[in-house]
C-alpha positions in Angstrom: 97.1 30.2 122.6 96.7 33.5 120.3 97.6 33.5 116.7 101.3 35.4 116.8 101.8 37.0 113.0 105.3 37.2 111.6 107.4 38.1 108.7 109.6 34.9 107.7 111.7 33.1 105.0 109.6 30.4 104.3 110.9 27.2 102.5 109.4 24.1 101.1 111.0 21.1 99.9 109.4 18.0 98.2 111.2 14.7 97.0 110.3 14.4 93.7 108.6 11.0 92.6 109.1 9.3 96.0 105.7 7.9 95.9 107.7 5.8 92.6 110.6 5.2 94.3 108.9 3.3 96.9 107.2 1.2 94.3 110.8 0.4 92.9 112.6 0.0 95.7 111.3 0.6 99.4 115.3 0.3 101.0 116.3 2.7 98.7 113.6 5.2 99.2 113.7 5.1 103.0 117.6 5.7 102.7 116.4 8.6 100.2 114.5 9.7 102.7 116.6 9.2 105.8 119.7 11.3 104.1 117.3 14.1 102.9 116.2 14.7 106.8 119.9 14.4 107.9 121.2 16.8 105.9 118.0 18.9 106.2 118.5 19.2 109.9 122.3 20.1 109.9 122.0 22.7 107.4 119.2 24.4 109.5 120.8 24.1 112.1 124.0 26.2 110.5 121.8 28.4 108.6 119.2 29.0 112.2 116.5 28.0 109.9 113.4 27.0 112.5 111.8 23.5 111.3 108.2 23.7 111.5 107.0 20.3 110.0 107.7 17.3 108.1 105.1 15.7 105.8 106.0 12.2 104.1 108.1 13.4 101.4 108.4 16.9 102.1 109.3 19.9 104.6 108.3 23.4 106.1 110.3 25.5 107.7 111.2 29.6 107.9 113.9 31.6 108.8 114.6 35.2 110.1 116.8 35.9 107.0 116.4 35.7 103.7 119.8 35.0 102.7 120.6 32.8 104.7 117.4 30.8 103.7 119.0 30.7 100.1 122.1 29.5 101.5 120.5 26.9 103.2 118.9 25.6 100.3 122.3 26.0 98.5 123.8 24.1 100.8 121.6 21.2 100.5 121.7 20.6 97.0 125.2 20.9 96.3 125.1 18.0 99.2 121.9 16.1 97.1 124.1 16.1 93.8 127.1 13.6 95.9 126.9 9.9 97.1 122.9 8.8 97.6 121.4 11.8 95.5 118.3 12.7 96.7 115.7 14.2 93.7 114.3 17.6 95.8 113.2 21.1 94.5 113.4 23.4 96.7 110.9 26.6 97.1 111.1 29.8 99.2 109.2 33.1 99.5 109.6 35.8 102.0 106.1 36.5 103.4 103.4 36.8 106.2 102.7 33.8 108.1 100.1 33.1 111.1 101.3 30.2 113.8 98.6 29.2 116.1 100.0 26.4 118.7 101.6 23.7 116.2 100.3 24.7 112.8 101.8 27.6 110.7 99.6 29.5 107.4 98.8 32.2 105.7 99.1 33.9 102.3 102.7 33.5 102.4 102.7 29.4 103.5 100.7 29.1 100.5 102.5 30.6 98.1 105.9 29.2 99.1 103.9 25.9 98.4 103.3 27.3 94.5 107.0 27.9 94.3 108.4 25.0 95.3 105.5 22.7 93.2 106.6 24.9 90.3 110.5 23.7 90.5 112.7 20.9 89.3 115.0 17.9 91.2 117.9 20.1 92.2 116.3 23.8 92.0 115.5 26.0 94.1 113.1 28.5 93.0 112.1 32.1 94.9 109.4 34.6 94.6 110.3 38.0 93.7 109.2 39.2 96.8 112.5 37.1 98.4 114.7 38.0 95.1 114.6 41.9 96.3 115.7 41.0 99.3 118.8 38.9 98.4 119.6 40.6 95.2 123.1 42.3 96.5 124.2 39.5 97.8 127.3 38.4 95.8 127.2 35.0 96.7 123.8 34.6 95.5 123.5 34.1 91.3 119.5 34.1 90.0 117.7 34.3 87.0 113.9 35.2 85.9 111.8 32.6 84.5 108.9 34.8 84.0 106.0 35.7 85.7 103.6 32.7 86.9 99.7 33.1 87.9 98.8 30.5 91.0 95.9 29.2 92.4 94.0 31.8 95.1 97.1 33.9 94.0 95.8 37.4 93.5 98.4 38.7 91.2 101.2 36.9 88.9 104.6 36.4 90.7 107.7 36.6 89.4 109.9 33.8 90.2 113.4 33.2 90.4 115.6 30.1 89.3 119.3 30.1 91.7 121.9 29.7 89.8 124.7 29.0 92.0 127.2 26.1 90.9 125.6 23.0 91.5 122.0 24.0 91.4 119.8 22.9 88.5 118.4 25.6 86.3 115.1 24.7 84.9 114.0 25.0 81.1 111.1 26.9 80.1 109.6 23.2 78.6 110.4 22.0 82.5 108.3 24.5 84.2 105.3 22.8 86.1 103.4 26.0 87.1 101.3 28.3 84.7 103.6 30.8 83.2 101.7 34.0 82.5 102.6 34.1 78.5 99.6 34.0 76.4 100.3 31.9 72.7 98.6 34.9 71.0 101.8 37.1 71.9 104.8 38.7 70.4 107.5 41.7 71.1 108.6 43.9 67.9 112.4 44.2 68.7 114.1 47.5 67.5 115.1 46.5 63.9 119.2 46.8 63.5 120.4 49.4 61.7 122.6 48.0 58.8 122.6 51.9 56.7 126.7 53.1 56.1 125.3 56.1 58.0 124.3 55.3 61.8 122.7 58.1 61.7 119.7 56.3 59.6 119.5 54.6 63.4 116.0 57.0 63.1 114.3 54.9 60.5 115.2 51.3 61.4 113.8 52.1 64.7 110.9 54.2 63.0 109.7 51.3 61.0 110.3 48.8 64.3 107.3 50.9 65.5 105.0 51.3 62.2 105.1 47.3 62.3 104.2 47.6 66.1 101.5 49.4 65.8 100.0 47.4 62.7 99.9 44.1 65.2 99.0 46.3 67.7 95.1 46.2 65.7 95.2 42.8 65.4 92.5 41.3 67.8 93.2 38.4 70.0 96.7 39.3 69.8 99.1 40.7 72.7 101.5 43.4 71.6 104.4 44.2 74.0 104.3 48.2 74.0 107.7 49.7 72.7 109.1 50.9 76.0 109.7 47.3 77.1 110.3 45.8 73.7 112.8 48.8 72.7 114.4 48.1 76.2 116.4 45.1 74.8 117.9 47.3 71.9 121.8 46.9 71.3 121.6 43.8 73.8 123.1 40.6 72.3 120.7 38.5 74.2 118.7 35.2 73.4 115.1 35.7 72.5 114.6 33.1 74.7 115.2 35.4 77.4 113.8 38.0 76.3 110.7 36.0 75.6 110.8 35.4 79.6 111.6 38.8 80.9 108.6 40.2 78.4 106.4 37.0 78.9 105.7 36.8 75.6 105.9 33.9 73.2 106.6 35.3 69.7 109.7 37.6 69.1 109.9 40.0 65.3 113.1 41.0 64.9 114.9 41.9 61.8 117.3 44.6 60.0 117.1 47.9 58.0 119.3 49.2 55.4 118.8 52.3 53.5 120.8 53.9 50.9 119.2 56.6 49.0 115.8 55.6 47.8 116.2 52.2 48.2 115.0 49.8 51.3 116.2 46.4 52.4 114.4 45.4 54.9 115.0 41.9 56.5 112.6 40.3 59.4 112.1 36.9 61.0 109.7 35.8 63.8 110.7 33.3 66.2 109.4 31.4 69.2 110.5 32.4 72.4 110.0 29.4 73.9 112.3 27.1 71.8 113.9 29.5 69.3 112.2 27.9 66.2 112.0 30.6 63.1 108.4 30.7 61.4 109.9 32.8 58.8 112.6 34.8 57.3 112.4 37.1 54.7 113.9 40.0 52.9 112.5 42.8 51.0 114.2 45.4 48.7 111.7 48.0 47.9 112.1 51.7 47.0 111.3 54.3 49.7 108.1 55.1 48.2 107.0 51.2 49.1 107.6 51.5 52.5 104.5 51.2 53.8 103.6 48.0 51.6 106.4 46.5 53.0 105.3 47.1 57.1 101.7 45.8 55.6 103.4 42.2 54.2 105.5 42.0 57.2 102.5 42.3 59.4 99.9 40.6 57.4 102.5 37.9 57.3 103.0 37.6 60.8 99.3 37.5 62.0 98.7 34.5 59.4 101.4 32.7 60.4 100.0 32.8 64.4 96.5 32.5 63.0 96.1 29.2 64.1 95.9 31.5 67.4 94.2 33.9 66.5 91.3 33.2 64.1 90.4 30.2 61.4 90.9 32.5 58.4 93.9 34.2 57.1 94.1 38.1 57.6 93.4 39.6 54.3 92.3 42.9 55.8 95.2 45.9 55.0 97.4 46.7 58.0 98.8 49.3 56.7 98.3 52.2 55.0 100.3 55.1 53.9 99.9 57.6 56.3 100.8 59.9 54.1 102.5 60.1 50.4 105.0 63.0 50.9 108.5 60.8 51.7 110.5 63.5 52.9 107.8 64.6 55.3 107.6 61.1 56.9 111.2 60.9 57.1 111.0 64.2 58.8 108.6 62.7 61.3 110.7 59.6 61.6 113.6 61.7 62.6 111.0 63.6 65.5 110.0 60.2 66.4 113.2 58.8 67.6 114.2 62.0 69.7 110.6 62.3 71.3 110.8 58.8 72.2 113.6 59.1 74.4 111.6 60.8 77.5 114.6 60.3 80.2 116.4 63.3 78.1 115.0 66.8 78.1 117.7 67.7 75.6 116.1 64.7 73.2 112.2 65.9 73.9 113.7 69.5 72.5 115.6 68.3 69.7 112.3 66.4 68.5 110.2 69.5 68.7 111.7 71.1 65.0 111.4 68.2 63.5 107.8 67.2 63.9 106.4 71.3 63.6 108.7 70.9 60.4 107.1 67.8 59.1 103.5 69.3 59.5 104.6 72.1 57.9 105.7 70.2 54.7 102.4 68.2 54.8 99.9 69.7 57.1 97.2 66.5 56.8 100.0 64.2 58.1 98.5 62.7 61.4 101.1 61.0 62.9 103.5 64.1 64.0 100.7 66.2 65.5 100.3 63.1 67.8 104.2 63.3 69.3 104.3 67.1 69.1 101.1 67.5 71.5 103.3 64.9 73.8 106.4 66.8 73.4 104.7 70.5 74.3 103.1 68.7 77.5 106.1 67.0 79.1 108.6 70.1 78.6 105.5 72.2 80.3 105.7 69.5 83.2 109.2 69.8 83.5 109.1 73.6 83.7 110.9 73.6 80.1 108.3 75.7 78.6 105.5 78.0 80.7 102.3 76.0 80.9 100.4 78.8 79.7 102.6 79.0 76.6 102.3 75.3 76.2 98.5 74.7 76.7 97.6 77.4 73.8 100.2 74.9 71.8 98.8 71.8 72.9 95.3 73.2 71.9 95.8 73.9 68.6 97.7 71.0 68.0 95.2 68.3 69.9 92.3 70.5 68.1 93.9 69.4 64.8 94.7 66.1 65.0 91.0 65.0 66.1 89.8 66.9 63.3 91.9 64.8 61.1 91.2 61.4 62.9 93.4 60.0 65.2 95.5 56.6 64.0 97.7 55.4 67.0 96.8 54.6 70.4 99.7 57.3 70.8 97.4 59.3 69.8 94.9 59.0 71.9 96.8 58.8 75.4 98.2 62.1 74.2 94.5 63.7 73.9 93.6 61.8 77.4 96.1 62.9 79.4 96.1 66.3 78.0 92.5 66.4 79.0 93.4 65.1 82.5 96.3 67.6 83.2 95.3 70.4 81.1 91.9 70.7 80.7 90.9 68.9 83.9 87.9 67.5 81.9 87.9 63.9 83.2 84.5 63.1 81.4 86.1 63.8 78.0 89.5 62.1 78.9 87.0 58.5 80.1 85.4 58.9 76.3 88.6 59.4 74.8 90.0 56.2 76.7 86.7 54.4 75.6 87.1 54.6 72.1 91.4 54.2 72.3 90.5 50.8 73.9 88.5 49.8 71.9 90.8 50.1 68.9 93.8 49.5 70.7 93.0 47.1 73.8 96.7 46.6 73.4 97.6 50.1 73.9 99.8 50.1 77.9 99.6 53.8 78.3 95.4 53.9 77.7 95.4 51.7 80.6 97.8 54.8 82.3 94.7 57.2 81.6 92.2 54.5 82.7 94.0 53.8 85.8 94.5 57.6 86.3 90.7 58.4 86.2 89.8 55.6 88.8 92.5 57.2 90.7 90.7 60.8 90.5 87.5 58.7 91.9 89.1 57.3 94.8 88.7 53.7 93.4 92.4 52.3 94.4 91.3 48.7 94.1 90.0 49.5 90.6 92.9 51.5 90.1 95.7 48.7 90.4 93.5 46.1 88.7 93.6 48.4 85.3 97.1 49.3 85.5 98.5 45.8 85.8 97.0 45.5 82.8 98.3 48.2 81.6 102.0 46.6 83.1 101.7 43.3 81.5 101.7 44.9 78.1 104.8 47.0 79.0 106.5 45.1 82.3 109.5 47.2 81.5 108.6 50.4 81.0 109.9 52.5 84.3 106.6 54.9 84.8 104.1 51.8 84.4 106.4 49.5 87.5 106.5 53.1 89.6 102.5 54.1 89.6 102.1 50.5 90.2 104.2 50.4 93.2 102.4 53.7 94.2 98.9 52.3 93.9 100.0 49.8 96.3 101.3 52.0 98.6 97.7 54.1 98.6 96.1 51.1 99.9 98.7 50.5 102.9 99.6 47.2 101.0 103.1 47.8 101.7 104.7 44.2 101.6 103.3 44.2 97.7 104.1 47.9 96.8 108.1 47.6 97.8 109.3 45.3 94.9 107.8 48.0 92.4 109.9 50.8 93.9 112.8 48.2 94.1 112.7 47.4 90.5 112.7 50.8 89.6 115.5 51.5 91.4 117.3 48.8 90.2 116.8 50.0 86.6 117.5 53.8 87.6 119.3 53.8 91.2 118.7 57.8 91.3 115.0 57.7 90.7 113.9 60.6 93.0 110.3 60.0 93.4 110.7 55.4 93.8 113.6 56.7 96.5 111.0 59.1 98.5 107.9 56.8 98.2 110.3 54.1 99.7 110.8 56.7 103.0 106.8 57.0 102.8 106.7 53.1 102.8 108.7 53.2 106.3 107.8 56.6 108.0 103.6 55.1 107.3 105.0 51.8 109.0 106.3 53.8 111.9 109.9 53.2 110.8 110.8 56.7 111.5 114.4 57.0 112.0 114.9 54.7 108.7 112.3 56.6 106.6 114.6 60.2 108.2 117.6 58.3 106.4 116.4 58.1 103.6 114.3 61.8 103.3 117.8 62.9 104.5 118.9 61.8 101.2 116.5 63.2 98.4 117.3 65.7 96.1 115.3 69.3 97.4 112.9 69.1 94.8 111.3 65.8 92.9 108.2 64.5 91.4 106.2 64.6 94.4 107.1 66.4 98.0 109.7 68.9 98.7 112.3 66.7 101.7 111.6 69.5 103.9 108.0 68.2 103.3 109.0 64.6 104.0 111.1 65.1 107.3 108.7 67.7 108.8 105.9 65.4 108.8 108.4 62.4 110.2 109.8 64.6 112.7 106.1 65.6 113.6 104.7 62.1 113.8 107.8 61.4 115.8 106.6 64.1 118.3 109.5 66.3 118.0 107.5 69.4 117.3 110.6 71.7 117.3 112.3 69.9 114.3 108.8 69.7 112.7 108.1 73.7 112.7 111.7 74.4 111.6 110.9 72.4 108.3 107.2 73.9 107.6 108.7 77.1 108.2 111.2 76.5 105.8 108.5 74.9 103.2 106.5 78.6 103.6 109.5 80.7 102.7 109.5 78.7 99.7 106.3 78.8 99.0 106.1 82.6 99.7 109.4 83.8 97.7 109.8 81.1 95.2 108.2 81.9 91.3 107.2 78.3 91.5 106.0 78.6 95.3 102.8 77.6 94.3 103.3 74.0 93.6 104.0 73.8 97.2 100.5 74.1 97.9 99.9 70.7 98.5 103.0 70.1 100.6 101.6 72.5 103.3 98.1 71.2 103.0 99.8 67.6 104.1 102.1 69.5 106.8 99.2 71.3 108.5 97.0 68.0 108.3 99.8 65.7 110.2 100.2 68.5 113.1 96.1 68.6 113.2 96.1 72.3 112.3 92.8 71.2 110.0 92.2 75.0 108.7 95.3 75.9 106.9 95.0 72.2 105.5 91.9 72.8 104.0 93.0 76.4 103.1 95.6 74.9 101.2 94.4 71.9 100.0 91.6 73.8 98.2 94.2 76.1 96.7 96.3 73.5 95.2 93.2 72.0 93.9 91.7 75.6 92.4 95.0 76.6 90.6 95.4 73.0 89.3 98.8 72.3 90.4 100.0 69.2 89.1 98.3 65.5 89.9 96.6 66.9 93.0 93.3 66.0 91.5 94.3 62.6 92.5 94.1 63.2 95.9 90.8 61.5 97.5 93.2 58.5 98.0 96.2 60.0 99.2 97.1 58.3 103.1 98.9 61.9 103.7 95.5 63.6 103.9 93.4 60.9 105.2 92.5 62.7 108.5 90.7 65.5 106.4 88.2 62.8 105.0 85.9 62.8 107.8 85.8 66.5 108.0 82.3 67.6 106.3 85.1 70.0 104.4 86.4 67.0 102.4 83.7 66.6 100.0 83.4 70.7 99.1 87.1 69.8 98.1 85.9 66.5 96.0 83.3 68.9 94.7 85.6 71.2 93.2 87.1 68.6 90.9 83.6 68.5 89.0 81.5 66.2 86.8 83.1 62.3 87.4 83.1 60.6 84.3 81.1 56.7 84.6 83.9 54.1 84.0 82.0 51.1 83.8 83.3 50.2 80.3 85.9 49.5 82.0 85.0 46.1 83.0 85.8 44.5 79.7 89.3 45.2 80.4 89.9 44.0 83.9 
């Protein structure tokens, strides 16, 4: 008999401590035993859930749907919890599997094993691959209990507790797996602002990040970067939680309140895991102290966790006054909080004044020359401001701030990725992501430019290893879930690139580029007509392809080569009357390549690539142009990218 390959729902139950029960009381284990299989069949049978095998104490079995999987498991345990209550956990993942005659296996067998082992009596725990797939379902309630690493388990999963009346919820302290939260961790929350004015919002959040990136030094200890940790801001919820979501074990959180020149300044760190305070204090300084303040609050913190950390107290200073002119850092402070906010253009612009203003009242001050460099690049991106215009900006500025020494690991992603998108100068960009690691191996978006240059090599594997990196320091942060999800897809790992896209879609349901790479995930499957749906339903221009871009190539590999020339037709007259036409350089290149028209590809492709237009120097790995690789043309096009930089210092972050 041949090995048949299937996509299943696939459960496993255990009786917990049967093994004991039978050493108490063999009648009433067998009866245990004999009312977990009856009600274990009949709820299978309701819920067409396929029994595959029962072992002693325990069960296998799959199902075509995923939520009806979960109600099956529902269903059972509200039963377990009346008359002769029967101690099971319950765990399910949605996954490959492999039958061969009577035996079933496979990644996905073995992981659904991990699950269940992981659970309680009375839960039933799912991997997040399954929580995607059930998450709309009103009648289904779950949580997150964090992210777990398991045995011959590549990556850490994400499971899922049901919540659903009658089904136990497990504590943190009940958890039997390995939850993926190191001791030496902690998440600076967004410090309240307690000011009369709220407008004074700017510097409680301004000196939440100072204290960030003091700890962020700090060797042997895991920082959460500030776009997850700022994610939780304004939300009444329990650090517990948060703890979970973040997968960290430590939570800072405190209050500002400022009234003229004076500071108060209250902050207390507590464990995530059982919500005990290591300390609480409050400090009433004058403005001018401000930065001996962020160094006690940080010097306090590591030598409360140095236990952790290191046998000696931290007597090293954290902090230093970046500069001595107050009004100027306020200034900055004010920049800060608009240039943070990258979802709003009109933010990134209002941030601009304020950060050229505070370098002109001190022009030695580091730390705005860092966020204005940012600020100039992402408007240029988003066709705010003419990249020309920007890059003689960007220049100066960059050209500045490493003559004056770069302090943040802000700092540094802004000089790498400016040297990536810019400059195209990937051998600088690798140095400048060499030394940011090594004095912030903490810093999420130097792991971005690491990931980025592996990407530019045509290392995928490499690639996703150093950005989930990168997304365990900052699991929240939108960009870091999305290129993760991408990276995936690159590598025709589809089954592990979906939840990405899902979770950022989740977070922002109108994300243009996670809703187009979900068509790419079906119309590369073969799933045309779905993948057409959604194309159908883009916005004209995003991130990445032009829809005319995405349903021509559909409609080509579909073999409708009518509909297909309508839409490359209509992707030309853009390209040939549009002032921005020539971004579409890269969407022909992948149009003539999927209709086998190999010239114009290559004509294109090596336009795109010679007028630098946006991330095509990424484009070794991209499965839209994979045809072209075996064409002796391919590696005149790698050519044209120039020198590679030698990444092997790498390795010490993987």
């Amino acid at each position: 008999m041949t090995n048949k390959r299937q996509l299943a729902a696939i459960m496993f139950t255990d009786i917990v401590g049967y093994t004991a029960m039978m050493h108490a009381d063999e009648r009433n284990a067998a009866l245990v035993r004999h009312r977990h299989r009856d009600v274990f069949q009949q709820e299978h049978e309701r819920y067409h859930g396929e029994v595959l095998q029962y072992y002693g104490d325990g069960t296998l079995s799959i199902f075509k749907s995923a939520v009806e999987a979960v109600e099956c498991g529902i269903a059972m345990q509200q039963q377990f919890q009346t008359g002769l209550e029967v101690p099971l956990r319950i765990g399910i993942h949605l996954g490959d599997i492999v039958c061969h005659d009577n035996e079933v296996y496979g990644d996905g067998v073995n992981l659904a094993s991990r699950v269940e082992s992981t659970g309680v009596p009375g839960s039933i725990l799912i991997s997040d691959k399954l929580q995607y797939s059930i998450k709309n379902q009103n009648s289904i309630s779950t949580k997150s209990l964090g992210h777990f690493d398991f045995k011959n388990i590549k990556d850490p999963v994400e499971i899922f507790a049901v919540t659903n009346a009658g089904i136990k919820v497990p504590e943190r302290s009940e958890l039997k797996g390995k939850l993926k939260q190191n001791k030496k961790s902690i998440a600076v929350l967004p410090f309240v602002n307690m000011s009369s004015d709220p407008e004074n919002e700017y510097f409680s959040d301004g000196i939440s990040e100072e204290i960030l990136n003091a700890l962020v030094r700090v060797e042997g200890l895991s920082v959460t970067a500030r776009t997850s940790s700022f994610a939780f801001k304004g939300k009444n919820m329990d650090v517990r939680e948060i703890g979970t979501q973040l997968g960290v074990a430590h939570i800072l959180e405190g209050s500002v309140r400022k009234a003229g020149n004076r500071v108060r300044i209250t902050a207390q760190l507590v464990s995530s895991v059982d919500g005990y305070h290591f300390f609480s204090e409050t400090y009433d300084r004058t403005l001018e102290d401000i930065f001996e303040v962020q160094d006690e609050i940080a010097s306090t913190i590591t030598n409360r966790l140095r236990e952790h950390l290191t046998e000696k107290e931290h007597e090293a200073k954290m902090v230093t006054a970046s500069t001595l002119n107050m009004e100027a850092y306020e200034t900055y402070l004010r920049g800060l909080f608009y240039s943070n906010q990258f979802a709003d253009d009109q933010a990134m612009i209002k941030a601009i004044p304020y950060l050229e203003k505070a370098i002109e009242m001190e022009p030695e001050f580091v730390l705005p020359y860092e966020k204005l460099g940012i600020c100039y690049l992402f408007q240029a991106m988003g066709g705010k401001i003419p990249m020309a215009e920007a890059k003689v900006k960007m220049t100066a500025v960059f050209e500045k701030l490493q003559k004056l020494g770069i302090e943040t690991a802000a700092g540094y992603f802004a000089i790498g990725i400016f040297n990536i998108f810019v400059k195209w100068d990937f051998i600088t960009a690798a140095q400048v992501a060499k030394e940011g690691l090594a004095r912030f191996p903490n810093g999420a978006n130097l792991y971005h430019i690491a990931s980025t240059l592996y990407w530019i090599k045509s290392d995928l594997d490499s690639t996703s290893r150093i950005h989930r990196v990168g997304l365990d320091l900052d699991p929240l942060s939108i960009e870091m879930i999305f290129y993760m999800g991408v990276s995936y897809l690159w590598q025709y790992q589809f089954e592990v690139a979906t939840p990405f896209f899902e979770k950022v879609l989740t977070m922002v349901p109108e994300h243009r580029a996670a809703r187009e790479y979900m068509g790419w995930i079906d119309a590369l499957q073969g799933h045309y007509d779905q993948a057409l749906r959604r194309f159908g339903k883009l916005e004209a221009f995003g991130y990445r392809l032009h829809r005319s871009t995405c349903l021509g190539w559909t409609y080509a590999k579909m073999g409708d080569m009518q509909k297909a020339d309508e839409y490359i037709e209509e992707v030309k007259n853009y390209y040939q009357q549009s002032p921005q036409g020539l971004n579409l350089s890269m969407d022909l290149a992948i149009l003539y390549t999927v209709i086998n028209d190999y010239d114009n590809a290559f004509h294109y492709l090596e336009e795109s690539i010679t007028n630098r237009i946006g991330s095509v120097m990424m484009f070794g790995g991209d499965p839209l142009i994979t045809p072209l690789n075996v064409d002796p043309r391919f590696q005149n096009m790698i050519d044209l990218l120039g020198e590679m930089p030698d990444l092997d210092f790498l390795e010490n972050y993987q």
